[in-house]
Wavefront OBJ file of the C-alpha trace (Angstrom):
o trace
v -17.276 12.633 -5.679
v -16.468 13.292 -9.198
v -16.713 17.575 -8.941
v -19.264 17.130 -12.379
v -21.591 20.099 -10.147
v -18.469 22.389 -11.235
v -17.673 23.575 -7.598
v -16.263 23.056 -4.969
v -18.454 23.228 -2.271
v -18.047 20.835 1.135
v -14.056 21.224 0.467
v -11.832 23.585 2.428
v -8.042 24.243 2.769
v -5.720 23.153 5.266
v -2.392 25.206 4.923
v -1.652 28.165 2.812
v -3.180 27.072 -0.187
v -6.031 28.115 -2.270
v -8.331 25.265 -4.310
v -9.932 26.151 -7.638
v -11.620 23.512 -10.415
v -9.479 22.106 -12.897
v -10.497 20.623 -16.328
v -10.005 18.503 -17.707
v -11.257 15.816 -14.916
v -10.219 12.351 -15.505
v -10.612 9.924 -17.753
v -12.761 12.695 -20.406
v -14.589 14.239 -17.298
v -15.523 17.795 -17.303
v -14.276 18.783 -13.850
v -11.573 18.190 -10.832
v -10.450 20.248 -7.610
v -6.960 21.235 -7.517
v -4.951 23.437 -4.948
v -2.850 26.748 -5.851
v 0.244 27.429 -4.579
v 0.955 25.147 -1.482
v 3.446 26.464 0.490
v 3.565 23.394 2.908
v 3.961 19.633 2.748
v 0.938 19.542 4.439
v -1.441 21.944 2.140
v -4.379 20.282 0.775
v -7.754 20.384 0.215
v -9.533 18.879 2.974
v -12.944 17.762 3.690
v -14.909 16.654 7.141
v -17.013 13.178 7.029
v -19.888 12.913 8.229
v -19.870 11.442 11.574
v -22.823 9.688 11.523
v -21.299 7.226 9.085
v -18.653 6.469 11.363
v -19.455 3.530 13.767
v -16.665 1.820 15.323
v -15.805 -1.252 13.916
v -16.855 -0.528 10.558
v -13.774 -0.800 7.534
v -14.054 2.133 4.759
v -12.174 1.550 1.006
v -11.085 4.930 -0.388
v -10.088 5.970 -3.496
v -8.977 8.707 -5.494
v -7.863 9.435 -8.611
v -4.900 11.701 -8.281
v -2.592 14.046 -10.388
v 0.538 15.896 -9.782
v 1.417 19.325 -11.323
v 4.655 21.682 -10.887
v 4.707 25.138 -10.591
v 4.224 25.706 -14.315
v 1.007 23.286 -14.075
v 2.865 20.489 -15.916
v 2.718 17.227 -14.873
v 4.881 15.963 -12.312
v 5.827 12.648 -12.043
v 6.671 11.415 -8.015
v 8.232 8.135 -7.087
v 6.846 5.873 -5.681
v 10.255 4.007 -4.346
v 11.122 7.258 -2.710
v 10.688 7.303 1.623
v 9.163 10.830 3.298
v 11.956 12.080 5.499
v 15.136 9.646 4.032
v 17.545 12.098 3.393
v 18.980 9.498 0.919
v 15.246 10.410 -0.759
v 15.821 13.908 -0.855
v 13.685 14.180 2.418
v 10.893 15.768 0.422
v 11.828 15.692 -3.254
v 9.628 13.295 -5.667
v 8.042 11.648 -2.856
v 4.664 10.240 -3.419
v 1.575 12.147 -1.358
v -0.611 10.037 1.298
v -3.903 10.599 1.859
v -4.527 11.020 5.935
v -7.863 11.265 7.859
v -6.898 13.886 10.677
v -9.345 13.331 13.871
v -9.852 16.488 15.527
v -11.193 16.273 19.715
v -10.743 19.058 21.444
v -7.050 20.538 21.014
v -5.891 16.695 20.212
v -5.020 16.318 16.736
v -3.958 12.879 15.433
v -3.127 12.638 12.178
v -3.758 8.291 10.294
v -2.213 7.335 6.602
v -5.070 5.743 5.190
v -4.259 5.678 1.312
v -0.959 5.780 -1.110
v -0.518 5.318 -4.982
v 1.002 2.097 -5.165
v 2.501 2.201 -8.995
v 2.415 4.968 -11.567
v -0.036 4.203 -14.257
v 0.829 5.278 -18.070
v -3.073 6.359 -18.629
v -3.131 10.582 -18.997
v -0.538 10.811 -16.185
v -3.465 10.037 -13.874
v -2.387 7.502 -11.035
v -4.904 5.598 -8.561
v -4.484 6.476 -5.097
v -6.296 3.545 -3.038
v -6.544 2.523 1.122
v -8.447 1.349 3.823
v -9.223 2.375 7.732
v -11.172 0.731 10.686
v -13.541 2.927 12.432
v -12.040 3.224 16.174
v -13.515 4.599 18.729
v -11.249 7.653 18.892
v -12.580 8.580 15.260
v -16.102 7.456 16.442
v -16.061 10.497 19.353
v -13.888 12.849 17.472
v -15.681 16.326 17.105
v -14.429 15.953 13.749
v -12.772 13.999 10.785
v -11.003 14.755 7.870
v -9.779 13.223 4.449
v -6.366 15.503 3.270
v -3.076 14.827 1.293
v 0.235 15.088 2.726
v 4.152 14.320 2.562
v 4.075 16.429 -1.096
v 6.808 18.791 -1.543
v 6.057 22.234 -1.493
v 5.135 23.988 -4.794
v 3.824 20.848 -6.301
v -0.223 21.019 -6.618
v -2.478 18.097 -6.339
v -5.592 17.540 -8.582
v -8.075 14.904 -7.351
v -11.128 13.775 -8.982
v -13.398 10.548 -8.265
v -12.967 10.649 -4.403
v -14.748 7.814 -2.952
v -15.200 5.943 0.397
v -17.595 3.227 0.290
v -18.244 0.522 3.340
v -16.589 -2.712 3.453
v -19.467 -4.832 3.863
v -17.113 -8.046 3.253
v -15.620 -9.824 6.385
v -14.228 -6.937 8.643
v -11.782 -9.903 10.065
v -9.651 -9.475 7.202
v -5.994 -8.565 7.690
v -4.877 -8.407 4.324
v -7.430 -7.080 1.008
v -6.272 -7.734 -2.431
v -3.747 -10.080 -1.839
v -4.961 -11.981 -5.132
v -4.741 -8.875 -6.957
v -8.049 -9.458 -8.865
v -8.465 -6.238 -9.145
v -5.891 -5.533 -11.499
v -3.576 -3.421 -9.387
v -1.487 -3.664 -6.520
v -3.397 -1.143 -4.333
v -2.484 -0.984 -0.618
v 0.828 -2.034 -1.108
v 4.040 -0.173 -1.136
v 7.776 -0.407 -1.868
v 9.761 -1.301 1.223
v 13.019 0.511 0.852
v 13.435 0.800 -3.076
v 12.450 -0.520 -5.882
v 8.871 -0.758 -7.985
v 5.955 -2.788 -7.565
v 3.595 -2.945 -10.459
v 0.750 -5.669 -11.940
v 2.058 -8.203 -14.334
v 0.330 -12.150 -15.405
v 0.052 -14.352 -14.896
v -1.149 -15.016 -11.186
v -0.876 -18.270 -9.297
v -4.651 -18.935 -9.902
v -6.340 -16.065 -11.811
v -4.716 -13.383 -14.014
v -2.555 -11.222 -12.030
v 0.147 -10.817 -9.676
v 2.425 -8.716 -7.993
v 6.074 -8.024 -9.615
v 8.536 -6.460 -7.416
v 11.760 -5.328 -9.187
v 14.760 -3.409 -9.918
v 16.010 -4.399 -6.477
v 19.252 -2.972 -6.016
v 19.685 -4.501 -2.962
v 18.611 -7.794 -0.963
v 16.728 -5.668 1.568
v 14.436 -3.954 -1.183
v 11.409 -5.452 -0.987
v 6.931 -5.043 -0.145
v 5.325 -3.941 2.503
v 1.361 -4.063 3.796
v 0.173 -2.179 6.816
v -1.842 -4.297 8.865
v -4.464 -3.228 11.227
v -3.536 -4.262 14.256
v -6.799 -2.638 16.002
v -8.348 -5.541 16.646
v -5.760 -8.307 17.023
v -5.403 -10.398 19.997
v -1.991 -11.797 21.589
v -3.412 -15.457 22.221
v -4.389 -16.029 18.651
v -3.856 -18.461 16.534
v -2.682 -17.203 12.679
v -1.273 -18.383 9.488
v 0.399 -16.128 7.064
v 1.029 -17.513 3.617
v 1.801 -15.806 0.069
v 3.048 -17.905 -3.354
v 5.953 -16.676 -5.059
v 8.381 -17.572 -7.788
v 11.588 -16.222 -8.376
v 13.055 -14.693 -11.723
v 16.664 -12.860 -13.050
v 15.515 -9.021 -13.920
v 14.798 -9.840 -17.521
v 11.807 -12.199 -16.672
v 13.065 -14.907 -18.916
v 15.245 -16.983 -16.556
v 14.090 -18.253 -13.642
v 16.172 -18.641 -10.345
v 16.825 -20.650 -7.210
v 17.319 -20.122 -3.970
v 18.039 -22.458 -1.476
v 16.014 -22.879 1.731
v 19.157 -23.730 4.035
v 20.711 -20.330 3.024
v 20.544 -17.301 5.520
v 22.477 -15.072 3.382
v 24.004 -14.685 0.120
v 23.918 -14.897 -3.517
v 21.069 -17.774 -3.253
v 19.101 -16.904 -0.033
v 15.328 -17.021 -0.525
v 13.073 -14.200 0.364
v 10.813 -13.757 4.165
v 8.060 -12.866 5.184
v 8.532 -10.298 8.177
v 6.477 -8.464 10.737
v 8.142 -5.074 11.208
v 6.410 -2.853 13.907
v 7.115 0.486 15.374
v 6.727 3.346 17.706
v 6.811 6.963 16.896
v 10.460 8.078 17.814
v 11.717 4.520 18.706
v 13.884 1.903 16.532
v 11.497 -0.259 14.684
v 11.319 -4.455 15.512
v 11.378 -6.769 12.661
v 10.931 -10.817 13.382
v 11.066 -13.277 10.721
v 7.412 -15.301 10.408
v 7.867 -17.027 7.425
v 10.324 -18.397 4.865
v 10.691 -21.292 1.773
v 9.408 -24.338 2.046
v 11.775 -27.271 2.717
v 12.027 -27.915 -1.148
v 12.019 -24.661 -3.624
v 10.737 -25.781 -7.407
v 12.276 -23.063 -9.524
v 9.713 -21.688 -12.532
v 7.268 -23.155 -9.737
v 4.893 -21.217 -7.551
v 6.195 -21.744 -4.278
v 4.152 -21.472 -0.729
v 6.130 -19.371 1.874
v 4.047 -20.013 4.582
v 3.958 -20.477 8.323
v 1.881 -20.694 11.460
v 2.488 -17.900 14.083
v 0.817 -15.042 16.778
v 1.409 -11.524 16.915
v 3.342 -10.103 20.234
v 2.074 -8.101 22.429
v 4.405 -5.308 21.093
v 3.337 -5.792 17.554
v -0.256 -5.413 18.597
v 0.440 -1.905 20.941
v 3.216 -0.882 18.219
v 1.595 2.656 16.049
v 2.402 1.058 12.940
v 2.704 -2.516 11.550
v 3.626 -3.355 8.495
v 3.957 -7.499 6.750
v 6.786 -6.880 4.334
v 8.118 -9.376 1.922
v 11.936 -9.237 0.939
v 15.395 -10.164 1.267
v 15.624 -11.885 -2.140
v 19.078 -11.962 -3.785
v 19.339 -7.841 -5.089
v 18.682 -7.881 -8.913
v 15.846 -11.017 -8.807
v 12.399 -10.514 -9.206
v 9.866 -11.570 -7.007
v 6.545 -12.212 -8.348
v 3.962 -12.869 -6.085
v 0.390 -13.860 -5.501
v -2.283 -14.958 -2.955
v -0.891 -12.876 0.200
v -2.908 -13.809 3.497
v -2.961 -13.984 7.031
v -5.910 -15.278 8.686
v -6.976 -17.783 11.671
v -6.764 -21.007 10.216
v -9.549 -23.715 10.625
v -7.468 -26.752 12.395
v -10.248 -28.623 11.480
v -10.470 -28.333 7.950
v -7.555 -26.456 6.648
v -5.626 -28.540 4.527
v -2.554 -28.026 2.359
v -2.296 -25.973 -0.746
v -2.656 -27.660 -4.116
v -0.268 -28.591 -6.180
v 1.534 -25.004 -7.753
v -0.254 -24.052 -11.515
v 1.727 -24.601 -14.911
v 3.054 -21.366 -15.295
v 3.276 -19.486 -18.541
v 5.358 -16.677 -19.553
v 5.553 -13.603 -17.248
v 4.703 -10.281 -18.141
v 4.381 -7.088 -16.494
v 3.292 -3.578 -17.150
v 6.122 -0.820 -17.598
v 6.365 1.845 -15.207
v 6.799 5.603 -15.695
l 1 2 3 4 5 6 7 8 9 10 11 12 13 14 15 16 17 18 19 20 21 22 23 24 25 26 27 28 29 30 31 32 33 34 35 36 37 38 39 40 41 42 43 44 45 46 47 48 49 50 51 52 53 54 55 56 57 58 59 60 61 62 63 64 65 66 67 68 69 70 71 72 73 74 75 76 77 78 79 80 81 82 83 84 85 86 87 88 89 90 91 92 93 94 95 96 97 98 99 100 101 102 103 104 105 106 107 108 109 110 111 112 113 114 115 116 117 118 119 120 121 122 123 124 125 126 127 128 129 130 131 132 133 134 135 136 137 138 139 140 141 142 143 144 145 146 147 148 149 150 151 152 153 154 155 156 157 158 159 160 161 162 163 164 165 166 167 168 169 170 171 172 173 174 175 176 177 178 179 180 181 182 183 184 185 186 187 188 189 190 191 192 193 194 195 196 197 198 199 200 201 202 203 204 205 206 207 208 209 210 211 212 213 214 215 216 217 218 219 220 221 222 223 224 225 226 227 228 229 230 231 232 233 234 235 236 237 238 239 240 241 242 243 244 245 246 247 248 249 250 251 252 253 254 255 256 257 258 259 260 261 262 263 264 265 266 267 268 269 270 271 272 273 274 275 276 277 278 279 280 281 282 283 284 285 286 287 288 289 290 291 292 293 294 295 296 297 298 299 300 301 302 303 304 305 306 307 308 309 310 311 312 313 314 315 316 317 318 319 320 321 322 323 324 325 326 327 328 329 330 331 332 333 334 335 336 337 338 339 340 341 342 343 344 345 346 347 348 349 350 351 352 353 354 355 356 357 358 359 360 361 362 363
């Protein structure tokens, strides 16, 4: 909703926190909810969904416009590179918020990241928070679900205006959403380890694609959690994503060699990293350069490959992209896994005449 009533009604407070209206709203609204004074990483405002919109099996898009304010309500700026609980990160300290839906049955409590900010926008200091969740049946029989913000350090307040969770009526089969970035952002992604990620052109076939730079080192990179709700250890998939590799200043391009496993000239992977609460994650390699790299080319990383059983049980599972040379820029476009068609899947086309790269400047 976009708070233009002027209250707040439906919203609550999870924490020690208090939530108030805050104006301006964004983008020349009137209106926006904010919290006062959270005292907790976990204080937020916090709604329950309607249950009766929840069927299992249905996918949900949320997003939110979002903004951060210190104690003396000026804007804060997070980053988005920085990991909740790294000490390295400052555990807390300019870490980015997550939006959660927490599924209350009885005395369980289970708390799912279903939305992040995935680059800081220059427009009013407002950033786009975006994300997506299957309905399962624990959230289908909950006694009650919630949307909240979390992982925020204490003393920093959250505005939000423009919450909004529409159904997915496209193919619920989908394992990765935006991979062409045709919508102009790089929502649902995140950093993987450092880094920035933001929306530059052009894109393999269409405008845009994803730049991730300022890779300090090799293992710096992009990650995608993938829903691994519905997967199945006998099938069939192919994973696939074009990229082309650049030096930092986006006017020299670069090559890496396929035969190299490590150094100076390596090319990136595609990985599958899964993981257990309290355990040491698993990362497997899925896919990597073609036989032949064309440098200033769009290149096809792509490979043929089934999830383990592991990856499929595992709490979280994540498709990350990385392991470029530190310092090069990987640009990259058209990001998909999906069960390919033996019958009638045939090789990519040739890789598009490519232009000069540009790329929006982060905060």
């Amino acid at each position: 909703r976009d708070f233009e009533i002027g209250d707040n009604r439906f919203w609550k407070t999870i924490g020690n926190t208090e939530i108030a209206m805050y104006t301006p709203g964004y983008d020349g609204s009137n209106y926006a909810l904010r919290t006062i004074s959270r005292s907790e990483f976990w204080g937020s405002m916090t709604q329950d969904l309607n249950k009766d919109c929840l069927v299992e099996g249905d996918r949900f898009t949320i997003s939110a416009m979002i903004l951060l304010l210190d104690e003396n309500d000026d804007v804060y700026e997070c980053d988005i590179s920085a990991v909740w609980g790294v000490l390295a990160d400052g555990a807390m300290d300019k870490t980015c918020p997550s939006m959660i839906l927490r599924i209350t049955s009885g005395a369980d409590i289970t708390d799912i990241e279903i939305g992040s900010i995935p680059e800081l926008s220059n427009s009013q200091d407002w950033d786009g928070m975006y994300g997506q969740f299957d309905v399962t049946a624990s959230m289908a029989k909950a006694d009650l679900v919630s949307v909240q913000f979390t992982k925020l350090k204490p003393g920093i307040n959250i505005v939000v205006d423009n919450l909004s969770m529409t159904k997915d009526e496209s193919n619920t089969s989908q394992l990765v959403s935006n991979g062409d970035f045709s919508v102009g952002d790089t929502r649902y992604y995140k950093t993987y380890g450092g880094g920035s990620i933001h929306i530059g052109e052009p894109g393999y076939d269409d405008d845009y694609s994803m730049f991730v730079r300022y890779r300090s080192i090799e293992e710096y990179g992009v990650n995608y959690a993938i829903d691994n709700t519905f997967l199945l250890a006998g099938d069939v998939y192919k994973v696939s994503s074009q990229i082309i590799l650049k030096q930092e200043d986006l006017l020299n391009d670069f090559y890496c060699n396929p035969m190299a496993t490590s150094g100076d000239t390596r090319c990136p992977t595609l990985s599958l990293r899964s993981q257990n609460i309290g355990t040491v994650p698993l990362t497997r390699v899925i896919a990597s350069a073609p036989p032949t790299y064309q440098i200033g080319e769009w290149n096809e990383f792509s490979s043929i490959f089934q999830f383990l059983e592991v990856e499929i049980q595992a709490d979280s599972l994540y498709l990350v992209i990385n392991n470029a040379p530190k310092d090069i820029v990987m640009i990259i476009d058209n990001i998909d896994v999906y069960k390919p068609n033996f019958a009638s899947d045939m090789p990519s086309s040739q890789p598009s005449t490519t232009g000069a790269f540009t790329t929006g400047t982060s905060r």
